[in-house]
C-alpha positions as CSV (number, residue, x, y, z in Angstrom):
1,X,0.0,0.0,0.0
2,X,1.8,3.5,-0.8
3,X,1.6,6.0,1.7
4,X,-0.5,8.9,1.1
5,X,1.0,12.7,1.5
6,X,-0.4,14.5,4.0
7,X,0.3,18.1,1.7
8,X,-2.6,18.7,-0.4
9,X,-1.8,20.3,-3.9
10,X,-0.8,23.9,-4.1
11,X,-0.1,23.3,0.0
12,X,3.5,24.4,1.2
13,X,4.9,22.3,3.5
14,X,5.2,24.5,6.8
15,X,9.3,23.5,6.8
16,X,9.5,24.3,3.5
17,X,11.4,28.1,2.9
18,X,10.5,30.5,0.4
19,X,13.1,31.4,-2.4
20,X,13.5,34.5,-1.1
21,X,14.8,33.1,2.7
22,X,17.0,30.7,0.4
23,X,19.0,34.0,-0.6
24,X,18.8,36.0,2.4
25,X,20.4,33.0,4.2
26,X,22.7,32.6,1.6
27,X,23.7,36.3,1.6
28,X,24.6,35.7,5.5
29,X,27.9,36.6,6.4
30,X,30.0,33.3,8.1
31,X,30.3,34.0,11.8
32,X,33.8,35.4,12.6
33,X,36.2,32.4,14.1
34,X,36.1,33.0,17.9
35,X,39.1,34.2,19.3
36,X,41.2,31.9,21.9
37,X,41.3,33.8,25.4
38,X,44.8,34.1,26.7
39,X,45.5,31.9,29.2
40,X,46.3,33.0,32.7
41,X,49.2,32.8,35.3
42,X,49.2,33.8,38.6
43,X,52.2,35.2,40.8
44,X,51.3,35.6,44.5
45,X,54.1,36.1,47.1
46,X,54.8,37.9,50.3
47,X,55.7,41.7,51.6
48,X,57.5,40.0,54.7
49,X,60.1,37.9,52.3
50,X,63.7,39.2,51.7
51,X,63.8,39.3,48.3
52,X,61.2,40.2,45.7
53,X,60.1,37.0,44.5
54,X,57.7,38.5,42.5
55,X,59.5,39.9,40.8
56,X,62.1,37.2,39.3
57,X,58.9,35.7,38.6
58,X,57.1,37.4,36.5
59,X,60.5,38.4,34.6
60,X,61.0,34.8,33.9
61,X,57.3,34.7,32.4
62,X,57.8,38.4,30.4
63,X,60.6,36.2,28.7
64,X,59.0,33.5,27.7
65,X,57.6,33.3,24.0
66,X,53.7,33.8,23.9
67,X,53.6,36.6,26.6
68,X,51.1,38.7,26.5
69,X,49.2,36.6,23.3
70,X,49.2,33.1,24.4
71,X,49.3,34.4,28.5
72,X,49.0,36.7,30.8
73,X,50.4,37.1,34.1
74,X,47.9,37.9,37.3
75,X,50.0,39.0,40.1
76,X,49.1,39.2,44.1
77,X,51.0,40.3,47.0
78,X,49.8,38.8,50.1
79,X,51.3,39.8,54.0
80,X,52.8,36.2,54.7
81,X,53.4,32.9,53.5
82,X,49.9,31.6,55.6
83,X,48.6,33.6,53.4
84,X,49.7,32.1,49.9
85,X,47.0,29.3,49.7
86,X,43.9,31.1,49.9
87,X,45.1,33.5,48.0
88,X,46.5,31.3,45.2
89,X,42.8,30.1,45.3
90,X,41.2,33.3,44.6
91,X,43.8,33.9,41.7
92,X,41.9,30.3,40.2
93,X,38.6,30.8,41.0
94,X,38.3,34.5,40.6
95,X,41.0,35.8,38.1
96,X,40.5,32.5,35.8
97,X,43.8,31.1,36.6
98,X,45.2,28.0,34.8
99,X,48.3,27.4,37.1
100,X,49.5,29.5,40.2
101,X,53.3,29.9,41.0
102,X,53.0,30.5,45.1
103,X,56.4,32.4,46.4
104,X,57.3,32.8,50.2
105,X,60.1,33.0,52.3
106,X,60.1,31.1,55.8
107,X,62.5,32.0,58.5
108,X,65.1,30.4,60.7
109,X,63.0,29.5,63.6
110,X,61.2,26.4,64.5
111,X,58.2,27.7,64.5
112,X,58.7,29.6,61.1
113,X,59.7,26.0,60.0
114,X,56.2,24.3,61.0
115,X,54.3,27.2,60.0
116,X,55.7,26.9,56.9
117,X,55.0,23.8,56.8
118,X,51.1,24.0,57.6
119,X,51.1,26.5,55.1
120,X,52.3,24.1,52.2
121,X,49.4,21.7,53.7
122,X,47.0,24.5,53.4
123,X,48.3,24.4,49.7
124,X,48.0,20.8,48.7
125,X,44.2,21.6,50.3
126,X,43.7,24.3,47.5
127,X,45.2,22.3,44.9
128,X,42.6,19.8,45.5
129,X,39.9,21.9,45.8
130,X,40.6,23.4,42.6
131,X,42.2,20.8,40.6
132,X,44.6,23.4,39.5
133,X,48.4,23.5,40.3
134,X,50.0,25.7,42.8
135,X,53.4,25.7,42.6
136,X,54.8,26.1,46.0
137,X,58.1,28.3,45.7
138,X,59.9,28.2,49.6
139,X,63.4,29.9,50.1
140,X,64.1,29.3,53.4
141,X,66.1,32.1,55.5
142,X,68.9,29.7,56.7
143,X,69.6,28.3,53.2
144,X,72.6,30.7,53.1
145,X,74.4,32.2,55.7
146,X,76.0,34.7,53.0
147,X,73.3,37.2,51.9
148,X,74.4,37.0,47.7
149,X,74.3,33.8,48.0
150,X,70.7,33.7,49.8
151,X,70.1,36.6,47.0
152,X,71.2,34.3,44.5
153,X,68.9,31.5,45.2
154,X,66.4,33.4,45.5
155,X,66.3,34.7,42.1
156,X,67.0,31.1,40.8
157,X,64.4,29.1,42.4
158,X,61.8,31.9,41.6
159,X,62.7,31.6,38.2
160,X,62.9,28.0,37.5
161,X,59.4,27.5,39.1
162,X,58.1,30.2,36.7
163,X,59.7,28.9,33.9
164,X,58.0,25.6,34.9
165,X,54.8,26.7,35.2
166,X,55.0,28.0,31.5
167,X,56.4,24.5,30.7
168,X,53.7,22.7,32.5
169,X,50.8,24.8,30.3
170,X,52.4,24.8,27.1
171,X,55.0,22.5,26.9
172,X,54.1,19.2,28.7
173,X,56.7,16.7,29.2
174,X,54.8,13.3,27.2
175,X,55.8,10.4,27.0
176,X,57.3,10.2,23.6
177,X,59.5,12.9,23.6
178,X,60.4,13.1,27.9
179,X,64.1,11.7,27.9
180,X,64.9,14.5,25.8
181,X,63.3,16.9,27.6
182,X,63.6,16.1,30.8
183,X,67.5,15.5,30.4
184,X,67.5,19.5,28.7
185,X,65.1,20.5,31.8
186,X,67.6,18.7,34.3
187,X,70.7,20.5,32.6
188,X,69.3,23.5,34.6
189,X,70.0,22.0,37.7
190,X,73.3,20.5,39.3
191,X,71.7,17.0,38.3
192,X,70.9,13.4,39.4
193,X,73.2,11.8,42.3
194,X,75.2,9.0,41.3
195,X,75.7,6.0,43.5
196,X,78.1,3.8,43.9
């Protein structure tokens, strides 16, 4: 049995468009391609350190290639390093964040020591919270008895985790290529121990 049409003769179909819609539609510009939004990376560290953290930081980030097109730097200055976590989280939830690099500078005494430490728990909290990385940057005030050298480190370990927070967003350590990299990476540093 063929099936009927339910559209009499001389009916439009009510899907059906007219030829003038055809060439209005057709006449439609394409929607512009929509832009990518920079990505975002937060600097927050402390008014009570010895060195401007900060500072080496974000100089580290200025230099890397994609500044200012492919990212953007958010920075934060917070009293103390008890302070770093929550604000590392507002940098993520508020400023749009993709990675956070976390800079403070612990003194000599014990109780600097465990403060600092429930600080960098109060960070692994955040990080969880968000699932976003913080990278926790401590210079400790007894690293260095000699204040260049203390100046020195400083500067370097504020830079290297910078530079790895650019590294973790953009250039990912995989598995095919990661001997290469990792052995360039580790160049940076004094390098692997060897044993006996």
């Amino acid at each position: 049995m063929p099936v009927k049409s339910t559209v009499r003769r001389g009916r439009v179909p009510p899907y059906t468009v007219s030829a003038k819609e055809r060439s209005d539609v057709a006449k439609k510009k394409p929607t512009p391609a929509k832009t990518v939004k920079a990505l975002r990376i937060g600097v927050v560290d402390t008014m009570f350190a010895r060195y401007d953290m900060g500072a080496s930081a974000r100089a580290e980030l200025e230099s890397c290639s994609g500044f200012g097109e492919s990212f953007t730097v958010v920075s934060r200055t917070v009293p103390g390093f008890k302070d770093l976590a929550v604000a590392a989280m507002n940098m993520i939830r508020q400023d749009g964040c993709a990675i956070v690099v976390a800079l403070g500078m612990p003194g000599s005494a014990p109780i600097d020591k465990q403060c600092a430490h429930e600080a960098s728990r109060a960070s692994c909290r955040r990080k969880l919270m968000t699932a976003t990385p913080i990278l926790e940057v401590f210079v400790h005030e007894d690293e260095s008895d000699d204040p260049d050298v203390l100046a020195k480190v400083f500067d370097d370990r504020s830079r290297k985790h910078a530079r790895n927070a650019y590294w973790m967003l953009f250039d990912p350590i995989n598995s095919a290529d990661a001997p290469d990299k990792a052995f360039a990476r580790a160049s940076m540093t004094p390098g692997p121990l060897k044993g006996d």
